[in-house]
TORPA-4810 file (N, C-alpha, C, O; in nm, 3 decimals):
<nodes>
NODE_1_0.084_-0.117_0.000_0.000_0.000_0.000_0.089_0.123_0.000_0.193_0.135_0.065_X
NODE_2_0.039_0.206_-0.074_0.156_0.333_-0.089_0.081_0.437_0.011_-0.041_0.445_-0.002_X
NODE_3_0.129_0.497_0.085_0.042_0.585_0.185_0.093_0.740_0.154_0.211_0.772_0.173_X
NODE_4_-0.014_0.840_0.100_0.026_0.972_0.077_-0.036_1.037_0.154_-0.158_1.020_0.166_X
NODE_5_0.025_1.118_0.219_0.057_1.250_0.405_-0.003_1.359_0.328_-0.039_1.458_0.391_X
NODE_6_-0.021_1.355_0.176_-0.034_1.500_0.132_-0.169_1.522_0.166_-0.186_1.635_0.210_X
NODE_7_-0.283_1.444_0.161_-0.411_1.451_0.187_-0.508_1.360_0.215_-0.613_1.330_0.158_X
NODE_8_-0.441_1.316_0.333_-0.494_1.167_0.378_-0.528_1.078_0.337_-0.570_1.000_0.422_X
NODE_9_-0.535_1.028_0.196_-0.553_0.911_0.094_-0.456_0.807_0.177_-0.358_0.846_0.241_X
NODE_10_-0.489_0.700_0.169_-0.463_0.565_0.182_-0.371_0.536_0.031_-0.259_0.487_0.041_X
NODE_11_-0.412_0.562_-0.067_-0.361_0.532_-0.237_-0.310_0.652_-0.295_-0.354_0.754_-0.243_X
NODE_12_-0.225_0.670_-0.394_-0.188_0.780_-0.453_-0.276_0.802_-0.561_-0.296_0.695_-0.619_X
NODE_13_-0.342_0.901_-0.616_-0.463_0.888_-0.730_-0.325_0.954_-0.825_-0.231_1.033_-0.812_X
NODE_14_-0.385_0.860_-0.926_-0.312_0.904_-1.089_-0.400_0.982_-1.220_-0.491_0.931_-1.286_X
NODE_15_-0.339_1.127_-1.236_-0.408_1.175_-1.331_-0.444_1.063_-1.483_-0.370_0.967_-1.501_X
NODE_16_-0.549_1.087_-1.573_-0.577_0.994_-1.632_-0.654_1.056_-1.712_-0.738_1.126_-1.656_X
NODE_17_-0.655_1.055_-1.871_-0.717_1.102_-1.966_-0.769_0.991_-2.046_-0.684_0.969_-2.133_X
NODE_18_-0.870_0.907_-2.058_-0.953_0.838_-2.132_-1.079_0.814_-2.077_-1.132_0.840_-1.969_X
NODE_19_-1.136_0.722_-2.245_-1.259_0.729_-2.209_-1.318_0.626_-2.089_-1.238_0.550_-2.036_X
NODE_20_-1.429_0.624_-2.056_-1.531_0.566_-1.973_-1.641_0.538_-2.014_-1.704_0.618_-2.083_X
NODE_21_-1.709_0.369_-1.966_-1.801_0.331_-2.008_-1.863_0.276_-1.892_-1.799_0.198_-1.822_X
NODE_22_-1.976_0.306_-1.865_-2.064_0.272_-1.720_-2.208_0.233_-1.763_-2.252_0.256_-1.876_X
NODE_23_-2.271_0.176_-1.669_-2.415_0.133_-1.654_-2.431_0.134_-1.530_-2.345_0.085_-1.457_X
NODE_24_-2.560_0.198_-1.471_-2.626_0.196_-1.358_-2.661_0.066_-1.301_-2.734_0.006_-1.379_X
NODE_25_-2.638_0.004_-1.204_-2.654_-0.184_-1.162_-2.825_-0.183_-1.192_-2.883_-0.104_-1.117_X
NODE_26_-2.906_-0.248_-1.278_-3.017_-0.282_-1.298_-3.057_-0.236_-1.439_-3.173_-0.255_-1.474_X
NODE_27_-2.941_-0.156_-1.553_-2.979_-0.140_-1.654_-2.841_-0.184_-1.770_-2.726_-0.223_-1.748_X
NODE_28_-2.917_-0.157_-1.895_-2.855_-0.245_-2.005_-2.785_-0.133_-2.028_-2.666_-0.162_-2.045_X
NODE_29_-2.814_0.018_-2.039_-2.787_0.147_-2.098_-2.681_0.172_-2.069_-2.666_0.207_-1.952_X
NODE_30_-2.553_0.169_-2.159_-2.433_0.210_-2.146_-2.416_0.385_-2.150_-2.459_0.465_-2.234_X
NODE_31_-2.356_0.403_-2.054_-2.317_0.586_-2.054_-2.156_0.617_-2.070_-2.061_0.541_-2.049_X
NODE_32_-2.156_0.723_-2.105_-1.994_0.756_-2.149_-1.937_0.853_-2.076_-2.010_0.935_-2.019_X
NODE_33_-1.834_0.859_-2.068_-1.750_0.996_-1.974_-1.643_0.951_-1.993_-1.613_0.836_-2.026_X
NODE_34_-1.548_1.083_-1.963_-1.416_1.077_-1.922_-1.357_1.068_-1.807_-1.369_1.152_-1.718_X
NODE_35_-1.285_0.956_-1.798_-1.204_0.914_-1.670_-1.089_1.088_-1.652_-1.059_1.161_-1.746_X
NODE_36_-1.058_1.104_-1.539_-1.012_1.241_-1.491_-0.866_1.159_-1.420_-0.750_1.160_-1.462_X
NODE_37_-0.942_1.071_-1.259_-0.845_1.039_-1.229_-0.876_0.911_-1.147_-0.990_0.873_-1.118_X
NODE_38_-0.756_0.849_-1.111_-0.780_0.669_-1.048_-0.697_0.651_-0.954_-0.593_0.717_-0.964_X
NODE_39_-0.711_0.561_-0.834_-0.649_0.523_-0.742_-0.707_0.386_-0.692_-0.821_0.347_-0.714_X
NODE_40_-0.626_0.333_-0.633_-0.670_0.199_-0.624_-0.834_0.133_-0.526_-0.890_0.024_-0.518_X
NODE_41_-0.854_0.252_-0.477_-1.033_0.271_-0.419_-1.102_0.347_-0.461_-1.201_0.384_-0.398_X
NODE_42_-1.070_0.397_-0.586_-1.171_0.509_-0.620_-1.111_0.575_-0.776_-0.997_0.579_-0.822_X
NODE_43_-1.207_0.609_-0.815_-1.186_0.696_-0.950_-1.284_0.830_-0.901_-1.355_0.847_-0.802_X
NODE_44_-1.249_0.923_-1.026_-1.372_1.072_-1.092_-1.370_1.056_-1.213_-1.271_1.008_-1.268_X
NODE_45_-1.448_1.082_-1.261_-1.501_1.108_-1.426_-1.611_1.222_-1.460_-1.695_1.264_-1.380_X
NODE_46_-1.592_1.268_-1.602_-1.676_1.390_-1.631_-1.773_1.339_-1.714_-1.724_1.279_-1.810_X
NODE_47_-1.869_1.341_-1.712_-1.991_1.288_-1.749_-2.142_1.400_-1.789_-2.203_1.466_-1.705_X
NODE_48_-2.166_1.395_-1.898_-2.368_1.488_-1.888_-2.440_1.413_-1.796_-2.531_1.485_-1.754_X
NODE_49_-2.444_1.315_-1.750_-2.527_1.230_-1.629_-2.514_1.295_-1.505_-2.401_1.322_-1.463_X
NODE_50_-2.659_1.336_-1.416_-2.648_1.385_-1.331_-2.655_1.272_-1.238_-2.773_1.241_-1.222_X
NODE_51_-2.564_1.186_-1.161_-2.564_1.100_-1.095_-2.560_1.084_-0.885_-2.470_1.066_-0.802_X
NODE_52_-2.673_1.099_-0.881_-2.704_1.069_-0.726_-2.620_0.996_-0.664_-2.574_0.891_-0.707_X
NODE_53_-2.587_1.064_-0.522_-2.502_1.002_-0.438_-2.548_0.867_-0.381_-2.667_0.859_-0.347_X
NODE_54_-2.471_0.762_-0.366_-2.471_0.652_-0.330_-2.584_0.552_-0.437_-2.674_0.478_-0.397_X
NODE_55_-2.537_0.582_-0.600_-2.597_0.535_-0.724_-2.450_0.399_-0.725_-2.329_0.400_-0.704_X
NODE_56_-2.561_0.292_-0.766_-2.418_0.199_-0.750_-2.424_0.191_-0.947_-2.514_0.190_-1.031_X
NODE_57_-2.297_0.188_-0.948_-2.239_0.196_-1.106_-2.168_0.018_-1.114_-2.136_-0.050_-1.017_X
NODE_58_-2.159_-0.025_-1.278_-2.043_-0.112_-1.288_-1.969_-0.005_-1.455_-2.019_0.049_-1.554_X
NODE_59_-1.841_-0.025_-1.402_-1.764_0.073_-1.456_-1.674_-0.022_-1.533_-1.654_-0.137_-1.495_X
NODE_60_-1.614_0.036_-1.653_-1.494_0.019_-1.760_-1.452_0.096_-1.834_-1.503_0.184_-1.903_X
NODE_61_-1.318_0.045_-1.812_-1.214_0.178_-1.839_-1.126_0.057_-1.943_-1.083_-0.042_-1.883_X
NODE_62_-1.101_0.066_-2.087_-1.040_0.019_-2.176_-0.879_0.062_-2.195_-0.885_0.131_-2.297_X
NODE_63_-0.757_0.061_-2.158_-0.651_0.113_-2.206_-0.631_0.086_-2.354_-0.673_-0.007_-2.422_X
NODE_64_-0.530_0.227_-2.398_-0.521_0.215_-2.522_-0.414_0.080_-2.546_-0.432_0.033_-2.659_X
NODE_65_-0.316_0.015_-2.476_-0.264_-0.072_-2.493_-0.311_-0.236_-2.528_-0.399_-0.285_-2.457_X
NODE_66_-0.253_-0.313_-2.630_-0.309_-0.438_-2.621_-0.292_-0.576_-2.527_-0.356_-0.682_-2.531_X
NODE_67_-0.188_-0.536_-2.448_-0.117_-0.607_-2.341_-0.209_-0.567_-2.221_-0.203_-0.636_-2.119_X
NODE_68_-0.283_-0.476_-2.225_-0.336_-0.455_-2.049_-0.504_-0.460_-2.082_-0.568_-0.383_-2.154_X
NODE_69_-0.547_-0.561_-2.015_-0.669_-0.590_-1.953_-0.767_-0.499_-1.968_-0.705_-0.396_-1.995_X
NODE_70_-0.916_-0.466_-1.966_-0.960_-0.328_-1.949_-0.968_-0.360_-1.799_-0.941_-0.473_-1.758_X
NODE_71_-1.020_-0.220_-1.688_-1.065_-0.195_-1.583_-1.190_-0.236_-1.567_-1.272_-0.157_-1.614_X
NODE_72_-1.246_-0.358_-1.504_-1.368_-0.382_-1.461_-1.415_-0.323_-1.324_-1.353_-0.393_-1.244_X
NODE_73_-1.465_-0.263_-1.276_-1.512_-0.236_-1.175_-1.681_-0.194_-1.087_-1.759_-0.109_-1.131_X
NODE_74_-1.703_-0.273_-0.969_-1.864_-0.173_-0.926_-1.779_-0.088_-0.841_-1.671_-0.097_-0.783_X
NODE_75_-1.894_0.019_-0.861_-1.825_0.126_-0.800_-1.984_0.168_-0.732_-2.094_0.122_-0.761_X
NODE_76_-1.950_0.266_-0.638_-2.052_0.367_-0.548_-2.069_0.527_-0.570_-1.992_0.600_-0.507_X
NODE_77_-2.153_0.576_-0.646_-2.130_0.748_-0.622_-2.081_0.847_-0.486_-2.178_0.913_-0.447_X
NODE_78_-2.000_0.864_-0.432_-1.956_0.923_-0.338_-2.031_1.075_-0.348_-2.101_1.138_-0.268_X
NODE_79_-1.988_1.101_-0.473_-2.046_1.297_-0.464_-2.045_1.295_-0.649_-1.991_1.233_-0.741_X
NODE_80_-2.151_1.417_-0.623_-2.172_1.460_-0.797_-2.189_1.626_-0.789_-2.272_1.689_-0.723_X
NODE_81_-2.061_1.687_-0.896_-2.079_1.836_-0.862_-2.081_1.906_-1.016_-1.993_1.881_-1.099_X
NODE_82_-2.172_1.979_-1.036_-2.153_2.054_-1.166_-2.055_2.107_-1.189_-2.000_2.177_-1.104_X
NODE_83_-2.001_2.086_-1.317_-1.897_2.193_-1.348_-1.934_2.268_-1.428_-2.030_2.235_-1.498_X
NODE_84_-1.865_2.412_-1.448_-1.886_2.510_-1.517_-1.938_2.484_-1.682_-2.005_2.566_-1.745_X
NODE_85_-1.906_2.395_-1.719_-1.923_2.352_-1.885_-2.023_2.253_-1.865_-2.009_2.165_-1.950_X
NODE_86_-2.120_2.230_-1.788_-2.267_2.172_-1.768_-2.242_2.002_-1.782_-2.334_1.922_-1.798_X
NODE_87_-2.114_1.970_-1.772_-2.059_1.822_-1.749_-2.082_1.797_-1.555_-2.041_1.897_-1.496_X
NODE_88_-2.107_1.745_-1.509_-2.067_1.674_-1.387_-1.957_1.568_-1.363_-1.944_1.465_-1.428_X
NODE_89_-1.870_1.616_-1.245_-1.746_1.538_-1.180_-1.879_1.456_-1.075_-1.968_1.494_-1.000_X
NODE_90_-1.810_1.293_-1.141_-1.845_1.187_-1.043_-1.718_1.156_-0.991_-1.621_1.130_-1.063_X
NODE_91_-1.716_1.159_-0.855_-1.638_1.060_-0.746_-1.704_0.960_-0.724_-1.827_0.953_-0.724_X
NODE_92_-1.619_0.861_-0.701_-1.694_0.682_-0.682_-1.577_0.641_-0.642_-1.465_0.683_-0.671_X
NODE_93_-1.626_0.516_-0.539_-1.526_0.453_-0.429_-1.548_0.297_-0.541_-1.657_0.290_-0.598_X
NODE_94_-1.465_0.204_-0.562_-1.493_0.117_-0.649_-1.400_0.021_-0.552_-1.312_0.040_-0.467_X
NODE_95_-1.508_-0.166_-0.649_-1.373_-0.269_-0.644_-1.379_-0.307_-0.740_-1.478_-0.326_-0.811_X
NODE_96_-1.252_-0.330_-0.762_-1.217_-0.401_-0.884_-1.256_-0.546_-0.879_-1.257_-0.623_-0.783_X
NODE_97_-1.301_-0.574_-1.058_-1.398_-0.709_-1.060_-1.334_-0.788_-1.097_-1.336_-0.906_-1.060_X
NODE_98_-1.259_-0.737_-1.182_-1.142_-0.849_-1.266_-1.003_-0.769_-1.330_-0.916_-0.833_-1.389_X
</nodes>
């Protein structure tokens, strides 16, 4: 476990520019956003979905590489805040599925 003093995280979060693909747990409807940033309990992503706190998500994150796995994960809405350009930042506490 890497432990960072800078702001009480347990994990170091890694900036991260790609896309995101989610579904709400009980639907087929895939939604899109951009992954922002990741750490090993949690991601944010920018999204038009206005997503309610404690909305449980299953999340994937595809790397552009062909050697690495995509990111499976359920995740939890922690917080949802407008941003200025009418996108919303989701925070979500996640585990990884595979």
């Amino acid at each position: 476990m890497i432990i960072n003093n800078d702001n009480n995280r347990s994990f170091t979060r890694m900036d991260v520019n790609c896309r995101v693909r989610f579904k709400l747990n009980g639907s087929n409807d895939l939604k899109y956003g951009t992954l922002h940033n990741l750490s090993a309990q949690g991601l944010s992503f920018h999204t038009s979905e206005d997503l309610p706190q404690n909305t449980e998500l299953f999340i994937e994150v595809n790397s552009s590489g062909l050697d690495v796995p995509p990111l499976l994960a359920n995740a939890r809405v922690l917080r949802c805040d407008k941003g200025i350009n009418g996108e919303f930042e989701i925070a979500c506490s996640m585990q990884i599925s595979a």
